[in-house]
Backbone as ProteinMPNN parsed JSONL, in Angstrom:
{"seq_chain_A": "XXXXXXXXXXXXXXXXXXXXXXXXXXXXXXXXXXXXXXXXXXXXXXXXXXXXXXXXXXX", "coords_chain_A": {"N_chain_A": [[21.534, -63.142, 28.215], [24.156, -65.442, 28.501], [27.339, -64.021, 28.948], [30.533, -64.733, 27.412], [33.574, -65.386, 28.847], [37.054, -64.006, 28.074], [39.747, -64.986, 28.613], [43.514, -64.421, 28.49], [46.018, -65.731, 25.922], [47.801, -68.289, 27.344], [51.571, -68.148, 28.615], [53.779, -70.176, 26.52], [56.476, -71.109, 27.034], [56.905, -70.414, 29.387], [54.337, -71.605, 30.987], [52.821, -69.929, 32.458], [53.698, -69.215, 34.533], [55.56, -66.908, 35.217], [57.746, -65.881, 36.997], [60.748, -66.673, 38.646], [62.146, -67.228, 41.656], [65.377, -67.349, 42.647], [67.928, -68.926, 44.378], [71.59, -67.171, 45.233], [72.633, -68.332, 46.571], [74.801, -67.191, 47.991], [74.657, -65.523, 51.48], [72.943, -62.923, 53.682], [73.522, -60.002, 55.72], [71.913, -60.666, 57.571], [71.189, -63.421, 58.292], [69.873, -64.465, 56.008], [68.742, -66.3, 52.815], [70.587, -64.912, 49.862], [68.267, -63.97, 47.169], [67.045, -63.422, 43.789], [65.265, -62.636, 41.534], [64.024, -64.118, 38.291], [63.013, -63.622, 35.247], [60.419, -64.636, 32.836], [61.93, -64.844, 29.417], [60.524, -65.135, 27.284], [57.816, -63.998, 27.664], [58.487, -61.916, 29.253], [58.128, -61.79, 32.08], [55.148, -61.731, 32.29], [53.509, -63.714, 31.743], [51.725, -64.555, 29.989], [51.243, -65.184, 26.447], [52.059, -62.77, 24.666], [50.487, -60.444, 21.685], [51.977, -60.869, 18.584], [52.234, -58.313, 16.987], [52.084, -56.49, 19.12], [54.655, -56.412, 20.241], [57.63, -55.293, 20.793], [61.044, -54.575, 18.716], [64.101, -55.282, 20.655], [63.017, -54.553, 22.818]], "CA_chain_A": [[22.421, -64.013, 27.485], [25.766, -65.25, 29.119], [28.758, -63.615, 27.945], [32.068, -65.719, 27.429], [35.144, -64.786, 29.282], [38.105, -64.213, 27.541], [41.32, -65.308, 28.97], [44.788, -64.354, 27.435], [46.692, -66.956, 26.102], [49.56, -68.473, 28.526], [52.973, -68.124, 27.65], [54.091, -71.807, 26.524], [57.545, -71.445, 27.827], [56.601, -70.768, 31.145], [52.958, -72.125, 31.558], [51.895, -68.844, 33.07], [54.617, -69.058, 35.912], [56.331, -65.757, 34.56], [59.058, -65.504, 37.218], [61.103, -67.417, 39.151], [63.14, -67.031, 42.266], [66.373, -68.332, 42.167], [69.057, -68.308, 45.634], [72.431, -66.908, 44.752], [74.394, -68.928, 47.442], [75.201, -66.047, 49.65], [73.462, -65.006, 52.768], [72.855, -61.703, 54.044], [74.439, -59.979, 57.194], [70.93, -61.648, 58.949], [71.441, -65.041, 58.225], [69.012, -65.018, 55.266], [69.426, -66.473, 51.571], [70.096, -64.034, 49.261], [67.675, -64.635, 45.993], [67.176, -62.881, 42.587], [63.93, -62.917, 40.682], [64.189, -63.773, 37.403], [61.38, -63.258, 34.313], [60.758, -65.489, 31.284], [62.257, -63.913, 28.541], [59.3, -64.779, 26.006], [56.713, -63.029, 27.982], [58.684, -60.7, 29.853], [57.56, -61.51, 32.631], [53.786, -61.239, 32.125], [52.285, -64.787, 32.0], [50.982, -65.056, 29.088], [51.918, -64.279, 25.186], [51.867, -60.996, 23.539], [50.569, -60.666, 20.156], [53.603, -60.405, 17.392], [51.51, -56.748, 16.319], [52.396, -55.564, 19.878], [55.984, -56.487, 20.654], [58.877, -53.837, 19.864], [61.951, -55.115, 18.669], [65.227, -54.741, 21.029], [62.619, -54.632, 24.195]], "C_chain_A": [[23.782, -64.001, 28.191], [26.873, -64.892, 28.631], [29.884, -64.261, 28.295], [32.986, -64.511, 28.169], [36.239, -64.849, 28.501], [39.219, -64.142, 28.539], [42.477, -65.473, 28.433], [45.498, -65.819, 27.32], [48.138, -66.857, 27.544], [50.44, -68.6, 27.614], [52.893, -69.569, 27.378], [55.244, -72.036, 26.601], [57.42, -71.178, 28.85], [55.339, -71.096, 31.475], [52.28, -71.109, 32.606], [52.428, -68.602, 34.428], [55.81, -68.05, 35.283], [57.729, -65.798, 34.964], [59.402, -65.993, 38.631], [61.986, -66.791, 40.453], [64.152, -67.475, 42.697], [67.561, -67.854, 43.565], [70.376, -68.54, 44.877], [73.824, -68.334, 45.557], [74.82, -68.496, 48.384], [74.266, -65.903, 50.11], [73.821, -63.601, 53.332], [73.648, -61.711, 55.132], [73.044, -60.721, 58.273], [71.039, -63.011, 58.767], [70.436, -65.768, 56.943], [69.536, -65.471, 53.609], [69.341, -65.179, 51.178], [69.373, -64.44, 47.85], [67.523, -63.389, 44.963], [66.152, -63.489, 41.578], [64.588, -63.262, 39.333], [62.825, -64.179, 36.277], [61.605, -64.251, 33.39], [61.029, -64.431, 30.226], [61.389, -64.337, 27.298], [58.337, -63.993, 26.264], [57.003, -62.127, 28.377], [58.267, -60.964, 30.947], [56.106, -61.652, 33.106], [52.856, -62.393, 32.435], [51.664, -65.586, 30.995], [51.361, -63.836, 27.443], [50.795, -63.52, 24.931], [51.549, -61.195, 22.252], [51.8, -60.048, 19.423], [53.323, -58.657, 17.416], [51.852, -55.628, 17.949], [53.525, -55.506, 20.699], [56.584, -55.517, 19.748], [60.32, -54.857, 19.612], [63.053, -54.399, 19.745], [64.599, -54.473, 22.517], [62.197, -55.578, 24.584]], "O_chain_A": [[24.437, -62.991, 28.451], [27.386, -65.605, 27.769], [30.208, -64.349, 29.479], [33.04, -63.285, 28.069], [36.462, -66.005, 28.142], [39.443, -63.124, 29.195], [42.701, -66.541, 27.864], [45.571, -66.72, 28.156], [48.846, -66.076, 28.179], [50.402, -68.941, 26.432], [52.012, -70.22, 27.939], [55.523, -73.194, 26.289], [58.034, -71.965, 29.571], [55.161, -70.77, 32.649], [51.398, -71.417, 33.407], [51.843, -67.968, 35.306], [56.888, -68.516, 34.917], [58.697, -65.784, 34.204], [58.663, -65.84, 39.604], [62.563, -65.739, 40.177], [63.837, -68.383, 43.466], [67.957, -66.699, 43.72], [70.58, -69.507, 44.143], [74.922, -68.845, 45.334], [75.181, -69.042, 49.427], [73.147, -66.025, 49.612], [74.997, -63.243, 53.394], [74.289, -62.656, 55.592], [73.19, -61.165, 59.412], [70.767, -63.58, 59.823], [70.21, -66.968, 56.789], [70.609, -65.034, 53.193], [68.557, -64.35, 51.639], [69.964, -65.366, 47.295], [67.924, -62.307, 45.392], [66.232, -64.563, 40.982], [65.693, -62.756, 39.139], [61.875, -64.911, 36.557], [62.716, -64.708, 33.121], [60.452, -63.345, 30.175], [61.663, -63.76, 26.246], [57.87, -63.272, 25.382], [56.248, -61.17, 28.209], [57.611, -59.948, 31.178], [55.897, -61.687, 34.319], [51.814, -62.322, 33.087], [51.237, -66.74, 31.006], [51.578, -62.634, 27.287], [49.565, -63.494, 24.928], [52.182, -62.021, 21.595], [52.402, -59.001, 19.664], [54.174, -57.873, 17.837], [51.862, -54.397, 17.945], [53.575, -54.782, 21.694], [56.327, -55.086, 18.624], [60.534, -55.814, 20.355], [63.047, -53.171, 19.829], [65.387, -54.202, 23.423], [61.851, -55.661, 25.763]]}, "name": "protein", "num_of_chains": 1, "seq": "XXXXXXXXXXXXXXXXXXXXXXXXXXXXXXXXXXXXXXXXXXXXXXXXXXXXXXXXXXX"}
């Protein structure tokens, strides 16, 4: 019998594109951009939502 896959939900503020990289403007002493990741702040990061039952408040 085939067993289903489960796949977590995706976040739905970032569509499962967690984290972004974003150039500051400045360039290094090599001539490169400098950039700065940054995370979705509903998932954290992750991709895809968390259930309510396993988020902490204040993290």
């Amino acid at each position: 019998m085939p067993q289903s896959a489960s796949t977590p939900p995706v976040c739905r503020d970032c569509d499962g594109f967690a984290t972004a990289t974003i150039t500051t403007g400045l360039r290094t002493a090599n001539g490169t951009r400098e950039t700065l990741p940054v995370h979705c702040p509903a998932c954290r990061g992750l991709g895809r939502s968390v259930p309510a039952g396993l988020v902490r408040a204040g993290k």
